[in-house]
N, C-alpha and C positions, 0 to 999 in steps of 0.2 A: 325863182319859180319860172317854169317855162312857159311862152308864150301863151301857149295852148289853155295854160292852168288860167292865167290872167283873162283869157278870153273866156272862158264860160263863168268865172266869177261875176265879169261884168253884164257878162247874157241873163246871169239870173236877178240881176242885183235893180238891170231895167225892166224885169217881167216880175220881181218880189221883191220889192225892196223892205216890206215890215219883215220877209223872213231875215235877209242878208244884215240887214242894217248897216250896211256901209256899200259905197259904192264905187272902191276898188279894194283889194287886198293889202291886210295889214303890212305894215312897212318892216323892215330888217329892225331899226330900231326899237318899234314898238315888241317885236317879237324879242328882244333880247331882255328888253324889261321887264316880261310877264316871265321868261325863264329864271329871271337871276334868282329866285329863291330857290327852286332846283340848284344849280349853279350851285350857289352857296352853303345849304344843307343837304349836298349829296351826300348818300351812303349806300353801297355797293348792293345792289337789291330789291332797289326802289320800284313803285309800281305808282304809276303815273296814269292819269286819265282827264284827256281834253275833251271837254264840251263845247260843240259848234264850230268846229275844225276849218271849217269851207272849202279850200282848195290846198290847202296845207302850209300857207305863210306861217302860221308859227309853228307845227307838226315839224318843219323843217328845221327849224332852230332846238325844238326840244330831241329832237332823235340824234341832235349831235354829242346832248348829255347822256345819253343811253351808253352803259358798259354791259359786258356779260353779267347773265343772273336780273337786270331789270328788264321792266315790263311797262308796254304802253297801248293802252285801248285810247283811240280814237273815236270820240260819239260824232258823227254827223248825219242828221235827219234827211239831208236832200241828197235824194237817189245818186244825182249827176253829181255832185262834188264826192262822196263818199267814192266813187268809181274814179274819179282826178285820184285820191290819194291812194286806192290800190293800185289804181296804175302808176305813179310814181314809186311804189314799193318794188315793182317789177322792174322800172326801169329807171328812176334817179339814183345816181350810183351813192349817194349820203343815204338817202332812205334802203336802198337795197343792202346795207351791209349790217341793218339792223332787222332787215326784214321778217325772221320768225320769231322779233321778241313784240310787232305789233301786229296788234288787230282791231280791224275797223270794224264800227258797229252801227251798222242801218235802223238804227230806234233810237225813238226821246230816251233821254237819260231818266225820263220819272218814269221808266218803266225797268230799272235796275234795280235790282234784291237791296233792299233797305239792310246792308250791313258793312261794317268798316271791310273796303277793299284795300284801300290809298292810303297813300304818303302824301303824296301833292297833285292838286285838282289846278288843272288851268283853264278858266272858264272867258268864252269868246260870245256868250249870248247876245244879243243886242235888247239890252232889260227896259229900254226906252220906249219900246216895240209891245210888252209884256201889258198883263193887268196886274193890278199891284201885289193881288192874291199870289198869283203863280209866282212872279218875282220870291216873294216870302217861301213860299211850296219849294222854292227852288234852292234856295240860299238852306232850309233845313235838311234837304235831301242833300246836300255836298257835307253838312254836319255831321248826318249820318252813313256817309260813304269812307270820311276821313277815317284815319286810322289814329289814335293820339298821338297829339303832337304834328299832324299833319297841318299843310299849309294849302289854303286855297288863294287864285290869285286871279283877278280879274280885270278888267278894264272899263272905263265910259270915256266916250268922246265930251270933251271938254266943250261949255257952253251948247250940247246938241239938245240936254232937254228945254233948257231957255228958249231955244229958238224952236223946239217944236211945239210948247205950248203957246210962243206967239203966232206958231204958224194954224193950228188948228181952230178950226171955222164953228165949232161947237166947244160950250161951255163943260159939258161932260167930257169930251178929249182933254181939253185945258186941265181939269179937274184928274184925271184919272195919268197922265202926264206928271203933274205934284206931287203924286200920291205916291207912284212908282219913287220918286226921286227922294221922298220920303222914308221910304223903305228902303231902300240901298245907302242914304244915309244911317240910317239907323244900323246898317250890321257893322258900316265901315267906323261909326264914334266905338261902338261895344268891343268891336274883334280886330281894327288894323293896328298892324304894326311899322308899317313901313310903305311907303307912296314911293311911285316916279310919274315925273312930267316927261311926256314925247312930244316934243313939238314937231320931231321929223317923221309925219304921221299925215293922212288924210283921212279924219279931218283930225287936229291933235287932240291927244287921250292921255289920262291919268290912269297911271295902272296903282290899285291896293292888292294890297296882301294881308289877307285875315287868318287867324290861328284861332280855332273853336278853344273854351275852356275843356277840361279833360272831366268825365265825369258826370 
């Protein structure tokens, strides 16, 4: 990633950090973990769609699985990083050679046609940051985007909700912190299939990989 990209990630991440949820850019390894089920279950045709992209650290590692005939929409809600990754479409020469099979998309993902687009969803939200509602709202809406058989793949930084409900100053944070942490247990006991630990990561993350039942 170029400097340039690294710098406005960290401009946003000290003016928002409940948006960014981390506060630099995911690591090469964390991005290679969240693609390997791509990787793995590629077939020629695939239609791919990252939510919460930010500056393009993992955007960059999935458009190296891109071949002709697939397809990748990029969701990111903040102005200034969506504009980081068209501009890297223009002028990173790995992103430019894939460049009319992606499109970036300036809107929440709950505002996407509730019907199977995808193969494999790679979600970057920061679910720590969520109410536990939305979390939920969120995790059905990738249900409903999949396509059968599709695989979603996610990540949480390790130990960050422990430390965030010790860090918050009201019992309703503390409370609603659990609850989120609840909910994302709950899809990963039901639907994963497969975990990696990144410890070469700031801060280290466990990435899952859930496969909805068909039906």
């Amino acid at each position: 990633m170029k400097l340039s990209s690294k710098r406005v990630f960290i401009e946003s991440a000290a003016r928002d950090f409940k948006r960014t949820g981390a506060l630099v850019p995911s690591s090469k390894a964390l991005a290679q973990a969240m693609t390997s089920e791509l990787a793995r279950h590629y077939a020629r045709g695939a239609s791919v769609l990252e939510v919460g992209a930010g500056t393009g650290s993992i955007t960059e590692e999935i458009v190296r699985h891109l071949a002709g005939g697939d397809r990748l929409d990029v969701c990111e809600i903040d102005r200034k990083f969506a504009g980081v990754i068209r501009n890297r479409l223009k002028q990173d020469p790995c992103f430019r050679a894939v460049r009319a099979q992606v499109r970036v998309i300036n809107r929440p993902v709950e505002a996407f046609a509730r019907r199977p687009h995808y193969d494999f969803i790679l979600s970057c939200l920061p679910f720590t940051n969520f109410e536990p509602h939305a979390v939920r709202d969120i995790f059905e809406l990738y249900r409903k985007l999949l396509r059968p058989g599709g695989i979603c793949s996610f990540y949480e930084y390790i130990l960050v909700r422990k430390a965030a409900r010790l860090m918050s100053g009201r019992s309703a944070g503390r409370r609603r912190v659990g609850e989120v942490g609840r909910v994302v247990r709950e899809y990963i006991d039901k639907y994963a299939y497969r975990h990696h630990v990144v410890l070469l990561n700031f801060p280290p993350a466990m990435v899952h990989h859930i496969r909805f039942p068909e039906g």
